[in-house]
LOVOTOR-31954 format. One line per field, with one value per residue: residue in one letter; x, y, z of N, C-alpha, C in turn. Coordinates in Angstrom, 1 decimal, always signed. Layout:
! residues N
code	A|...
nc1	X|...
nc2	Y|...
nc3	Z|...
cac1	X|...
cac2	Y|...
cac3	Z|...
cc1	X|...
cc2	Y|...
cc3	Z|...
//
This chain:
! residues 243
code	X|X|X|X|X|X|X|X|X|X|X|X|X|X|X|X|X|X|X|X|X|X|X|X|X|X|X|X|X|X|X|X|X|X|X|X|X|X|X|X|X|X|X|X|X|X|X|X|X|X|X|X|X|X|X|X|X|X|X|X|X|X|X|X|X|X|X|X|X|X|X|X|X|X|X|X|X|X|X|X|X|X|X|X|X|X|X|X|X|X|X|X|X|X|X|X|X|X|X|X|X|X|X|X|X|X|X|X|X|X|X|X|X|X|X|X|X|X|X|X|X|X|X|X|X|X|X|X|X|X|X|X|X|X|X|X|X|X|X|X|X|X|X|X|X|X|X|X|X|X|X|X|X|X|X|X|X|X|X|X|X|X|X|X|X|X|X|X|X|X|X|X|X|X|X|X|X|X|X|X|X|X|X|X|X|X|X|X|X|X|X|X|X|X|X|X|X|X|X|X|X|X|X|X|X|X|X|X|X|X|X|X|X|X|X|X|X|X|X|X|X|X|X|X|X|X|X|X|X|X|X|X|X|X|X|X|X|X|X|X|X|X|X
nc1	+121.8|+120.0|+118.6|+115.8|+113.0|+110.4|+107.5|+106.5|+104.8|+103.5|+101.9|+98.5|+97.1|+93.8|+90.6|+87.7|+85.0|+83.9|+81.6|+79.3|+80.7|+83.2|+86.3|+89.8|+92.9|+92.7|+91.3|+88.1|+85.9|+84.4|+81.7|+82.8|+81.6|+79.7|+79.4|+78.9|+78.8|+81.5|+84.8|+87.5|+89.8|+88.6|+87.7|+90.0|+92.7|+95.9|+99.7|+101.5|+104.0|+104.5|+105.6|+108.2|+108.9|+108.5|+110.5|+112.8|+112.2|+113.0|+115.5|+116.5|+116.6|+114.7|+112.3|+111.0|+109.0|+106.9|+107.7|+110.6|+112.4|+114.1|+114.2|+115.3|+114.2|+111.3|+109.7|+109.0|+107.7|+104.4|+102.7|+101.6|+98.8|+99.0|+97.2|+94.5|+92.6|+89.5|+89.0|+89.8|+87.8|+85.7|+86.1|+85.1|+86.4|+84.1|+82.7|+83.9|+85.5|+86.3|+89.1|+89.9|+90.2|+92.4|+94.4|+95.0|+95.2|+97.7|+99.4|+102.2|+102.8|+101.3|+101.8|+104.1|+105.9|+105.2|+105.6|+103.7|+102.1|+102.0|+100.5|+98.3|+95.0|+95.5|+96.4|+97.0|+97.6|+97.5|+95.5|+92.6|+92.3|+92.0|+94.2|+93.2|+92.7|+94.8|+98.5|+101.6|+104.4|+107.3|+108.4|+106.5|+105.1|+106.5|+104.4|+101.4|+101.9|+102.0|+99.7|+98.0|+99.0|+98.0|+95.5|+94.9|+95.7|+93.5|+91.9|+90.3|+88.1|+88.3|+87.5|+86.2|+87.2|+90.3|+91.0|+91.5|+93.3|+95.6|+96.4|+97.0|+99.6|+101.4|+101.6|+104.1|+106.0|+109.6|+110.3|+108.9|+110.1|+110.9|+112.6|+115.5|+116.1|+118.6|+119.5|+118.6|+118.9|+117.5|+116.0|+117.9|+121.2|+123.8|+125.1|+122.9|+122.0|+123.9|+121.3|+121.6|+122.3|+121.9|+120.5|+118.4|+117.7|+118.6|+117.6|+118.2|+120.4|+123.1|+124.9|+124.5|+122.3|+119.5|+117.6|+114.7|+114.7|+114.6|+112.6|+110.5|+110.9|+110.2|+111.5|+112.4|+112.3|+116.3|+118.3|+121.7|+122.2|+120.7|+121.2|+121.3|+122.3|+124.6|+125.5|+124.3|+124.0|+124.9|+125.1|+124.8|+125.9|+124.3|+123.7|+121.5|+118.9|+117.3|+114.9
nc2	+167.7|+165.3|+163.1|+160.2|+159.4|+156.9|+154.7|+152.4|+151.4|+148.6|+148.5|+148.3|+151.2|+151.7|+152.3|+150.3|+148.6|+146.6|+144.8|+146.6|+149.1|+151.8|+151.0|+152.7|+152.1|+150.4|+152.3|+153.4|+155.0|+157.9|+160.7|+163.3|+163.8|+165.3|+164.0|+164.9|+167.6|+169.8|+170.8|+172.2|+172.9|+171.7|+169.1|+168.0|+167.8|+169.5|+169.4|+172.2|+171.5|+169.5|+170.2|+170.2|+167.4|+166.8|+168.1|+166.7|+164.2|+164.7|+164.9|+166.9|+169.3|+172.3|+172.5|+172.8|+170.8|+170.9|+173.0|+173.1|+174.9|+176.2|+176.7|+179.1|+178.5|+177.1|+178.4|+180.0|+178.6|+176.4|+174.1|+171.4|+169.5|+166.8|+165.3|+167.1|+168.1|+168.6|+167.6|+165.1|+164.5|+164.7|+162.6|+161.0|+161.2|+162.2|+160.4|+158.8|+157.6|+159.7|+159.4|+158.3|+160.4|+162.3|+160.9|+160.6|+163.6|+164.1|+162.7|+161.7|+160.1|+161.6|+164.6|+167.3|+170.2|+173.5|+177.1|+179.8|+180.9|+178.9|+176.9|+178.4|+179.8|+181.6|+183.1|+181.0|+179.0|+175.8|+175.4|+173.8|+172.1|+168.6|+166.5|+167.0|+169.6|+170.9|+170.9|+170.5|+172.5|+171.2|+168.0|+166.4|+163.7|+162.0|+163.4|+162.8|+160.1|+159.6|+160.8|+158.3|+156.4|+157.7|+158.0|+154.8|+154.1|+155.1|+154.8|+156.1|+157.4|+158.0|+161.0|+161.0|+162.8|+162.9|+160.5|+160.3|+162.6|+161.8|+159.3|+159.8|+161.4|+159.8|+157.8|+158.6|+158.7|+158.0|+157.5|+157.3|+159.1|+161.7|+164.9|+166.1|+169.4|+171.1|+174.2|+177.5|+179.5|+181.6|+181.5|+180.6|+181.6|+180.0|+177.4|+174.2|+172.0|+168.9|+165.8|+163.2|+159.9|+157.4|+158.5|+159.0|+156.3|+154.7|+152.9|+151.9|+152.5|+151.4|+152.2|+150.7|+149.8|+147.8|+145.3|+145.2|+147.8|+149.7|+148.6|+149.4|+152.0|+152.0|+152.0|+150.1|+147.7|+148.2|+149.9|+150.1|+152.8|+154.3|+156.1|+155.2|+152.7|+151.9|+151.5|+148.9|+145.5|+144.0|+140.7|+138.8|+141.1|+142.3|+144.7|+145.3|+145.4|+143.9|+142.4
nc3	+187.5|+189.5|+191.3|+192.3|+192.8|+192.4|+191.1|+189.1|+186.5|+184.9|+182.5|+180.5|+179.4|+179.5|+179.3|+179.9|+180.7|+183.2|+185.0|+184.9|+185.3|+184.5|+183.9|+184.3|+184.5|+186.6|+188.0|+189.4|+186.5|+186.7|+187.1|+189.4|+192.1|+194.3|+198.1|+200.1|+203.1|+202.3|+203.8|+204.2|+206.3|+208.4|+208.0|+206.6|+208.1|+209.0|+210.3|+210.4|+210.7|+208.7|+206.5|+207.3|+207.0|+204.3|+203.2|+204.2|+203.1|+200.5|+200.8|+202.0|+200.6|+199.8|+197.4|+194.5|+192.9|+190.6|+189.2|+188.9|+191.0|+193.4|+196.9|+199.4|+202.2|+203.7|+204.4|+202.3|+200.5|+199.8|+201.6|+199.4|+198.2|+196.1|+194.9|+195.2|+198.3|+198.2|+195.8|+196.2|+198.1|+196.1|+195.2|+196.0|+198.8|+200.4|+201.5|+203.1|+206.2|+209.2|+210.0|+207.8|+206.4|+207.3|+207.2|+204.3|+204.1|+205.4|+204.5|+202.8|+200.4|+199.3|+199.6|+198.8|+197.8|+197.0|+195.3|+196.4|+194.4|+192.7|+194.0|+195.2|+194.1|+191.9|+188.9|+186.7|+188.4|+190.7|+192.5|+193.3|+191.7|+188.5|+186.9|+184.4|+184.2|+184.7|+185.0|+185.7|+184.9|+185.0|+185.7|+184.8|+183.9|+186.8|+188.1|+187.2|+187.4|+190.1|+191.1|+190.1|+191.9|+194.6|+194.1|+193.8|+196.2|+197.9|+197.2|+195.0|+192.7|+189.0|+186.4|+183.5|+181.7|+183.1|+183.3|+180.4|+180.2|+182.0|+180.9|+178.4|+179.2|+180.8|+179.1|+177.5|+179.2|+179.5|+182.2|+185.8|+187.5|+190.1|+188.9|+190.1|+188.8|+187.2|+189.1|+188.3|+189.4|+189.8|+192.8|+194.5|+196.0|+195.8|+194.7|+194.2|+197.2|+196.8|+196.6|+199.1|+198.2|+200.0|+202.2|+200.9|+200.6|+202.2|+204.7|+206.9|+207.6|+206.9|+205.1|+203.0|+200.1|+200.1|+198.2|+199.6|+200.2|+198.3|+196.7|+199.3|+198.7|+196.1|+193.8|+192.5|+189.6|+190.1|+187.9|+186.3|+185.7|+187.4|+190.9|+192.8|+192.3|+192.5|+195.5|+196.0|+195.3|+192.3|+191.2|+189.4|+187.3|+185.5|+184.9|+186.6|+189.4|+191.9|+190.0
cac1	+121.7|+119.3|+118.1|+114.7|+112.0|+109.3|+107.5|+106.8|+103.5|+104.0|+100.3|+98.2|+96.3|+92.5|+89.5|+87.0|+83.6|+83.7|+80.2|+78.8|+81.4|+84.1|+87.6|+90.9|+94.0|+92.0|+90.5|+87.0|+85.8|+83.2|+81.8|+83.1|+80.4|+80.2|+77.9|+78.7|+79.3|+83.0|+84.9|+89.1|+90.1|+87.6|+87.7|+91.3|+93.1|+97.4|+100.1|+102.3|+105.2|+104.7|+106.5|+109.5|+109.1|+108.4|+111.8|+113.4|+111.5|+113.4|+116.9|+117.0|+116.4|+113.9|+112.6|+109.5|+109.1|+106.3|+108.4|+112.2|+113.0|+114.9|+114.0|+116.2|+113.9|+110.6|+108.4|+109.0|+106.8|+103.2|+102.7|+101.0|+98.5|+99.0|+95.7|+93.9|+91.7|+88.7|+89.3|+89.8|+86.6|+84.3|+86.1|+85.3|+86.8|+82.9|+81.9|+84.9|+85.5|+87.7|+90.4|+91.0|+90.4|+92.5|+95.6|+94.9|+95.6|+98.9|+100.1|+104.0|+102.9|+100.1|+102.2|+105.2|+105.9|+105.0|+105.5|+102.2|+101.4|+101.5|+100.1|+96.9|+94.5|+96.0|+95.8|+97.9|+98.2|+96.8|+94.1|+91.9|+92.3|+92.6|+95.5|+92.6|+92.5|+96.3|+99.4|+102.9|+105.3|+107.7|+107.8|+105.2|+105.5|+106.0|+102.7|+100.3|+102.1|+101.8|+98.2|+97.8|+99.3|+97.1|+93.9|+94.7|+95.9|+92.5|+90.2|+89.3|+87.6|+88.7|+86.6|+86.7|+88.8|+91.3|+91.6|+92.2|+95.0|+96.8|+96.8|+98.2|+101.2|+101.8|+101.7|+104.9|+106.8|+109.9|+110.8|+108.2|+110.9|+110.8|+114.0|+115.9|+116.5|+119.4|+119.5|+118.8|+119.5|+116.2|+115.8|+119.2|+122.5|+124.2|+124.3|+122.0|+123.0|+122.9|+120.8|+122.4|+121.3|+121.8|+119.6|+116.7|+116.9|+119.1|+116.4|+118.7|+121.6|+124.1|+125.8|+124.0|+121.0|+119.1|+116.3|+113.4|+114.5|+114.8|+111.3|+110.1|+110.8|+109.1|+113.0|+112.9|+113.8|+117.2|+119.4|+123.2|+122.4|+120.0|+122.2|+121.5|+123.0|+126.3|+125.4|+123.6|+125.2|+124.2|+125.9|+125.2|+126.5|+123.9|+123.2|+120.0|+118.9|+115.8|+114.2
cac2	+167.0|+164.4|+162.0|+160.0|+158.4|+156.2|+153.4|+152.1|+150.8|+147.3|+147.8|+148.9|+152.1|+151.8|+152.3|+149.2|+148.3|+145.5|+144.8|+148.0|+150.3|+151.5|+151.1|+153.2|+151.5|+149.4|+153.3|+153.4|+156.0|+158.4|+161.9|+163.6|+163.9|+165.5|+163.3|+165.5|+169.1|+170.1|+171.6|+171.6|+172.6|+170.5|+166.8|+167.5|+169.0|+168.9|+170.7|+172.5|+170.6|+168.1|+170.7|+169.7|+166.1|+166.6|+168.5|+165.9|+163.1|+165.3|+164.7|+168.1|+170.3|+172.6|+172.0|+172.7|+170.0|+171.7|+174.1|+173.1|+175.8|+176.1|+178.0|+179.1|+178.2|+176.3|+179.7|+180.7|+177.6|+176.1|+172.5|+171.4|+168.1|+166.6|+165.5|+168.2|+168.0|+168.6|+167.1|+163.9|+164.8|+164.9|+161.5|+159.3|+160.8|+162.4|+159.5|+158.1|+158.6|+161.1|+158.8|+158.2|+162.0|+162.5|+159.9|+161.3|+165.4|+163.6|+161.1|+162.2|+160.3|+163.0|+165.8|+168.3|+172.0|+174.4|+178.2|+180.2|+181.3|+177.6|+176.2|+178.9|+179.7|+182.5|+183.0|+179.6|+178.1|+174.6|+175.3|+172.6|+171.6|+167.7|+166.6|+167.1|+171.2|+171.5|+169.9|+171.2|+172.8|+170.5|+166.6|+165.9|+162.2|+162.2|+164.0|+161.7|+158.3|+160.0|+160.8|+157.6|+155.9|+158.3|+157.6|+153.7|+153.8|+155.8|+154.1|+157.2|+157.6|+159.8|+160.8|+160.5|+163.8|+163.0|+159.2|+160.3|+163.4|+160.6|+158.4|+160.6|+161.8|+158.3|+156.7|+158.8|+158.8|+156.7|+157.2|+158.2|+159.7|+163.1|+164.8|+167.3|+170.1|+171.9|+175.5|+178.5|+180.6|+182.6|+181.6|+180.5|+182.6|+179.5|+176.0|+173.9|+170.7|+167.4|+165.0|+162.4|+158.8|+156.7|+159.6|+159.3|+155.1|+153.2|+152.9|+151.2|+153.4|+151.0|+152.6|+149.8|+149.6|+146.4|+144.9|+145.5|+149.5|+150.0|+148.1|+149.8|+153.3|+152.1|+152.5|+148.3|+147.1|+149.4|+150.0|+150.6|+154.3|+155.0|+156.8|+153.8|+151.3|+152.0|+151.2|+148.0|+144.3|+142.8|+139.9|+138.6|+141.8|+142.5|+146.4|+145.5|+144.6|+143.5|+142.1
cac3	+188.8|+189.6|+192.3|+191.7|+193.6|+191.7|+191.1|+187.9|+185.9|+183.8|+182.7|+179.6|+179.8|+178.5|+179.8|+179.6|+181.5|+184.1|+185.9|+184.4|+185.5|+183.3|+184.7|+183.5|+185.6|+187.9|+188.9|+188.6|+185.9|+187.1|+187.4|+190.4|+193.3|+196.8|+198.1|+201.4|+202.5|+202.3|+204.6|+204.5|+207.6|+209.7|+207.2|+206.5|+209.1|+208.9|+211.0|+209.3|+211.2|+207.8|+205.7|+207.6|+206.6|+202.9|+202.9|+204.5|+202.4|+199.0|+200.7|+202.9|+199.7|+199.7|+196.0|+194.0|+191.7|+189.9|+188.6|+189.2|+191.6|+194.9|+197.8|+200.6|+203.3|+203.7|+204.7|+200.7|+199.7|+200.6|+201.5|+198.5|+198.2|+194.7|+194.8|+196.5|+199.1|+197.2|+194.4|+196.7|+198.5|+195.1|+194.1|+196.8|+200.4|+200.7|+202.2|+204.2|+208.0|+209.5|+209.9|+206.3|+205.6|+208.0|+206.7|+203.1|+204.1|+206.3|+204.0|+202.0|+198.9|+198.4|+199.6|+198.1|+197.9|+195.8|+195.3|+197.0|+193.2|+191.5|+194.5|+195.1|+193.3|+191.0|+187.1|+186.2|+190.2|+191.2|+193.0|+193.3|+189.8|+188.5|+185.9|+182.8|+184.0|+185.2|+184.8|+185.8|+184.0|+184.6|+186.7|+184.5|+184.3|+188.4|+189.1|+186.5|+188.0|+191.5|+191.0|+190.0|+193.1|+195.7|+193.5|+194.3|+198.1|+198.6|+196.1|+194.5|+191.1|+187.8|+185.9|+182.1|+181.1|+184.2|+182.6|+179.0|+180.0|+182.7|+179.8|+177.4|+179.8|+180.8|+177.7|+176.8|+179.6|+179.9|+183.6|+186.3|+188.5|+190.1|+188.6|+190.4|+187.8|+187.8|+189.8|+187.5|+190.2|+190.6|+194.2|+195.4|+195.2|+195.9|+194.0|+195.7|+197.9|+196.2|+197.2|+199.3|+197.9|+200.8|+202.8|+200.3|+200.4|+202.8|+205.4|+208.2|+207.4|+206.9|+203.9|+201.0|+199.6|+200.1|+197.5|+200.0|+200.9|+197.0|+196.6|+200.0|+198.0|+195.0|+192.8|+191.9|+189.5|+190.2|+186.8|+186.6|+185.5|+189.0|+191.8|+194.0|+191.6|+192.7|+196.5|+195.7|+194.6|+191.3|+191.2|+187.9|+186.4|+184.2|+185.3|+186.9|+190.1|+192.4|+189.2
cc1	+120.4|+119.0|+116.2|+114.2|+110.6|+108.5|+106.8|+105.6|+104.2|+102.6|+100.2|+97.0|+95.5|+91.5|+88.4|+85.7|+84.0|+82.7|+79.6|+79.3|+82.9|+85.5|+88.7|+92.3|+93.7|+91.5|+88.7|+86.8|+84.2|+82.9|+82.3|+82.1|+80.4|+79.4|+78.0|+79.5|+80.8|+83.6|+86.5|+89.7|+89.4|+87.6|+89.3|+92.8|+95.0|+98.2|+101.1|+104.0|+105.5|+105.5|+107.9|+109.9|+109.0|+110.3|+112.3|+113.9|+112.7|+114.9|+117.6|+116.7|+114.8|+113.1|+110.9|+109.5|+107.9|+106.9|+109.8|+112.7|+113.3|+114.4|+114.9|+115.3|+112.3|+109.2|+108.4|+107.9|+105.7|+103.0|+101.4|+100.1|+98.6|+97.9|+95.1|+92.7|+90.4|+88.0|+88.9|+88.1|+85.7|+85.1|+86.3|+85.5|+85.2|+82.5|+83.0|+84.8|+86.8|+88.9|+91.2|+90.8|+91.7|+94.9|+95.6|+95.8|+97.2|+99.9|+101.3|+104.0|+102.1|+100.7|+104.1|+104.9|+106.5|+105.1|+104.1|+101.4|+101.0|+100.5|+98.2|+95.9|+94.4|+95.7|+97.2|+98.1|+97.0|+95.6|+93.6|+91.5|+92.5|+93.9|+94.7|+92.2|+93.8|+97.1|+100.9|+103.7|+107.0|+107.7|+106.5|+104.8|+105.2|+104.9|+101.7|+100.9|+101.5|+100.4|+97.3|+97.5|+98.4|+95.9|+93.8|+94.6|+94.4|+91.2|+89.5|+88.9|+88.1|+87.4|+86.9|+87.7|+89.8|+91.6|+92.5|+93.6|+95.8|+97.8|+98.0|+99.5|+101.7|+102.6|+103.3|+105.8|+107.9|+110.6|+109.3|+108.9|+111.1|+112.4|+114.4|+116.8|+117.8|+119.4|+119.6|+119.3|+118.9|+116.1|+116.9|+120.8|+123.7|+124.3|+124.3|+122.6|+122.4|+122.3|+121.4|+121.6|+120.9|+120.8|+118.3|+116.1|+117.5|+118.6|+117.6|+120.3|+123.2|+125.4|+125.4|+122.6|+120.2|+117.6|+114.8|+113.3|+114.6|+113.1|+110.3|+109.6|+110.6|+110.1|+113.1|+112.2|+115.1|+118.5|+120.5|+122.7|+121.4|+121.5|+122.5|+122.1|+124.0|+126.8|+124.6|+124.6|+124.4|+125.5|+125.9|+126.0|+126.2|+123.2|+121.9|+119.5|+117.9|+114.9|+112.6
cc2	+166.4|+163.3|+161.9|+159.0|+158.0|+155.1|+153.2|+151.4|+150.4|+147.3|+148.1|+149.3|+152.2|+152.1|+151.0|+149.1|+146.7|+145.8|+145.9|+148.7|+150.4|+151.7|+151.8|+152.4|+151.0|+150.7|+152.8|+155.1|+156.6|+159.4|+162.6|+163.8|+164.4|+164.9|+163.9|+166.8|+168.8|+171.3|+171.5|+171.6|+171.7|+168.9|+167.1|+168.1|+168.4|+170.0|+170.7|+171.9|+169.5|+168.9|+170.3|+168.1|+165.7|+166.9|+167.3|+164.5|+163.3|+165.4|+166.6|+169.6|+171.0|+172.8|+172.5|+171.6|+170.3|+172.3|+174.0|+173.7|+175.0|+177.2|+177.8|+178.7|+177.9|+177.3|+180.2|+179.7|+177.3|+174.4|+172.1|+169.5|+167.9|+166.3|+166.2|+167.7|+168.1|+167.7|+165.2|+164.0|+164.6|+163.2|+160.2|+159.1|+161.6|+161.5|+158.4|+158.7|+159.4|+160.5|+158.6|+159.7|+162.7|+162.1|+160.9|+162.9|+165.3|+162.9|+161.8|+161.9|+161.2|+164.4|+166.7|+169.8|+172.9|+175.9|+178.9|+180.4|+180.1|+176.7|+176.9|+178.9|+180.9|+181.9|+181.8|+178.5|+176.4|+174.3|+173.4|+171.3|+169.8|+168.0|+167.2|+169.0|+171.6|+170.7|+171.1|+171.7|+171.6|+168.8|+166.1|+164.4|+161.9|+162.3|+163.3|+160.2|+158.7|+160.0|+159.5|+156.4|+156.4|+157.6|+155.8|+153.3|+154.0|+155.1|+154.7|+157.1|+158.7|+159.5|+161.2|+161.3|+163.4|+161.5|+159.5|+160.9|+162.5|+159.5|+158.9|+161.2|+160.5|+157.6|+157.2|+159.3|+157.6|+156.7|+158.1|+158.9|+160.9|+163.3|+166.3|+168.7|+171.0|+173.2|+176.7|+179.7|+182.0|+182.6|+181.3|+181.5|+181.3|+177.8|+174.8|+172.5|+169.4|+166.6|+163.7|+160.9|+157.9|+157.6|+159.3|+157.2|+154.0|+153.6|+152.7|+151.8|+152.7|+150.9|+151.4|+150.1|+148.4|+146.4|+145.1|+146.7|+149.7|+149.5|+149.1|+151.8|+153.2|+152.3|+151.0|+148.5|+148.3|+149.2|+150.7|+152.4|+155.0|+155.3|+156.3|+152.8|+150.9|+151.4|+149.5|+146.5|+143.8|+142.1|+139.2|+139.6|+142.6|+143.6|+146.3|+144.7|+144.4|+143.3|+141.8
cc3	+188.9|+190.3|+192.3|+192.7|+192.6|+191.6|+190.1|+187.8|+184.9|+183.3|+181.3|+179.8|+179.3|+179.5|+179.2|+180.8|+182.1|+185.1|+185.9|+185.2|+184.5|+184.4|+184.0|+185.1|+186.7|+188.8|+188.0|+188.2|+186.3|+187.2|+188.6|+190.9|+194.4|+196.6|+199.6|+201.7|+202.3|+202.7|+205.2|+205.3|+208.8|+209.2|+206.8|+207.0|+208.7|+209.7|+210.0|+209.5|+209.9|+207.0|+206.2|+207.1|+205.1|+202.5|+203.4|+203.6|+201.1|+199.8|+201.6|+201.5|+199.6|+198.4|+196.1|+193.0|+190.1|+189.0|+188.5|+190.2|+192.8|+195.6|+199.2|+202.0|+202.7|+203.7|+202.7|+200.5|+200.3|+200.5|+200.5|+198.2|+196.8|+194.2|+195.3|+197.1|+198.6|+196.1|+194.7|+197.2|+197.4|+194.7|+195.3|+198.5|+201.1|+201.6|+202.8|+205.5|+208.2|+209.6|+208.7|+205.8|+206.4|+207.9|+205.6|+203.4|+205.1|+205.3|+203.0|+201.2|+198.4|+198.7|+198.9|+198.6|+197.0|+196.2|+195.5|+196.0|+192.3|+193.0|+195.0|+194.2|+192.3|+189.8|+187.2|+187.1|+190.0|+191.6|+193.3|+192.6|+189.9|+187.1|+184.5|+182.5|+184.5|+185.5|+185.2|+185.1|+183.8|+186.0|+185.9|+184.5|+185.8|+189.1|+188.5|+187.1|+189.8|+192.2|+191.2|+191.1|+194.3|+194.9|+193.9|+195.5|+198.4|+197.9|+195.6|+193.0|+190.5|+187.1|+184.3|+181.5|+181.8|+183.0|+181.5|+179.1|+180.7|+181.8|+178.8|+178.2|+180.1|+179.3|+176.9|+177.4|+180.0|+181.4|+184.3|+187.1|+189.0|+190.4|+189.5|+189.5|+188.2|+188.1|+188.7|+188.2|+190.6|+192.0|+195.1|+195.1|+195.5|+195.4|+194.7|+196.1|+196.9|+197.1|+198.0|+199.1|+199.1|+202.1|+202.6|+200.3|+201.2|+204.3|+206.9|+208.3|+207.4|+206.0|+202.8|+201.1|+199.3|+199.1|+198.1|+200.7|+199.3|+197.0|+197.6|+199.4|+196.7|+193.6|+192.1|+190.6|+189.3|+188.9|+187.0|+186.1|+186.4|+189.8|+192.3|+193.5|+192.7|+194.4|+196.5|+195.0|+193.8|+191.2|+189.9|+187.3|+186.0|+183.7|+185.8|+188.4|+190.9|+191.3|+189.7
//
C-alpha cells in the first residue's frame, strides 16, 4: 500500500562556485554558523494543535515515515521538524526575524511525525542532526528531496558534507515520493486505513483531480501508475498528464 506526495528535481547535482561562493542545487555551500544565540522555544515557538494537521496532511493516518510504522493515536508520536530547528538556525534562520522563525517551526513541508526515540535525541534518534550525520531508515529519497525543498523556501545553506550525502541519496532515487509501507503490525492490531487520494489532492473536492491541485501538491507531471491518474483526464492517452 502506497499513496505519494512529491515534487520532482529535472536538475544536475554538483557543486560549482558562482561569484566566490560555491553552490550545490542553487543552495549556497557553507559552514554552519550561529551568528546568534539559540533558543527553541522562544525563536521557534509551535502549538501542538499542528500534530493534528500533519495527520490530516498524511490522509488521516497516523504514520511515521521515518520508520514505516503506524500508531494508534497521535500522543504515541512527536511532531518532528525535518530540518530541525537548529540545524535551520546555524544555516541561515540566525539572522532572520521572528516571523520567518516563526513560519519555518509552523510550516507542513518541514514537519511529520516521528516515534519519541527516532525523533529525540537517543542512541540512533534525530536529534538535531543534518542528512551527512542521519538519515532515516526508510523514505529515504522523501527526506533528502524534502530537505532540499525547506533549504530553498528558507534560503538556507548546506554545508559541504550535507551537499555530498543529499547528492548521493538523490542521485539514485527514481521517485521522491513518501511511500506508505505496508503495516507490520508492531503498533496496530488492525490493518491500517488507506489513504484516500482524492483527500490527499482534490483541493475543491469535486471528486477529479485538476492540473493546478496536482501541480499545487507538487505530484505534476501525474503518470498512469500514480493513484491520482485514475481521477484525472489525459486526453491524448499517453499515461501522462500536466506535462
Amino acid at each position: 500500500m502506497k499513496h505519494l506526495v512529491t515534487l520532482f528535481f529535472i536538475t544536475t547535482f554538483s557543486i560549482y562556485s558562482y561569484a566566490g561562493q560555491s553552490i550545490w542545487n542553487g543552495l549556497v555551500v557553507e559552514p554552519e554558523y550561529r551568528c546568534s544565540p539559540y533558543d527553541k522555544k522562544a525563536q521557534y515557538p509551535y502549538s501542538q494543535s499542528v500534530e493534528d494537521d500533519i495527520v490530516q496532511s498524511m490522509g488521516g493516518i497516523v504514520y511515521g515515515p521515518y520508520t514505516g510504522r503506524y500508531f494508534d493515536h497521535d500522543s504515541m508520536t512527536d511532531i518532528e521538524h525535518i530540518v530541525a530547528a537548529s540545524e535551520g538556525h546555524d544555516s541561515g534562520l540566525c539572522s532572520a526575524n521572528e516571523n520567518k522563525r516563526r513560519q519555518f517551526a509552523t510550516d507542513l513541508l518541514n514537519l511529520t511525525l516521528a516515534a519519541p526515540k527516532i525523533n529525540r535525541c537517543s542512541t540512533g534518534g534525530k536529534c538535531g542532526f543534518d542528512p551527512s550525520e542521519w538519515l532515516p531508515e526508510k523514505n529515504e529519497c522523501w527526506f533528502a528531496n524534502r530537505i532540499v525543498e525547506i533549504k530553498t523556501k528558507y534560503e538556507l545553506s548546506v554545508d559541504r558534507e550535507e551537499a555530498n550525502t543529499l547528492e548521493a541519496v538523490l542521485s539514485k532515487c527514481d521517485s521522491f515520493e513518501m511511500i506508505f509501507y505496508l503495516d507490520e503490525g508492531a503498533e496496530h492490531k488492525n490493518p491500517p486505513v488507506i489513504v484516500d487520494v482524492l483527500t490527499l489532492y482534490d483541493t475543491n473536492n469535486n471528486g477529479r483531480i485538476t492540473c493546478s491541485e496536482a501541480r499545487e501538491h507538487g505530484i505534476a507531471p501525474v503518470h498512469s501508475d500514480h493513484p491520482a491518474y485514475e481521477y484525472m483526464s489525459d486526453r491524448d492517452g499517453d499515461g501522462k498528464v500536466c506535462e
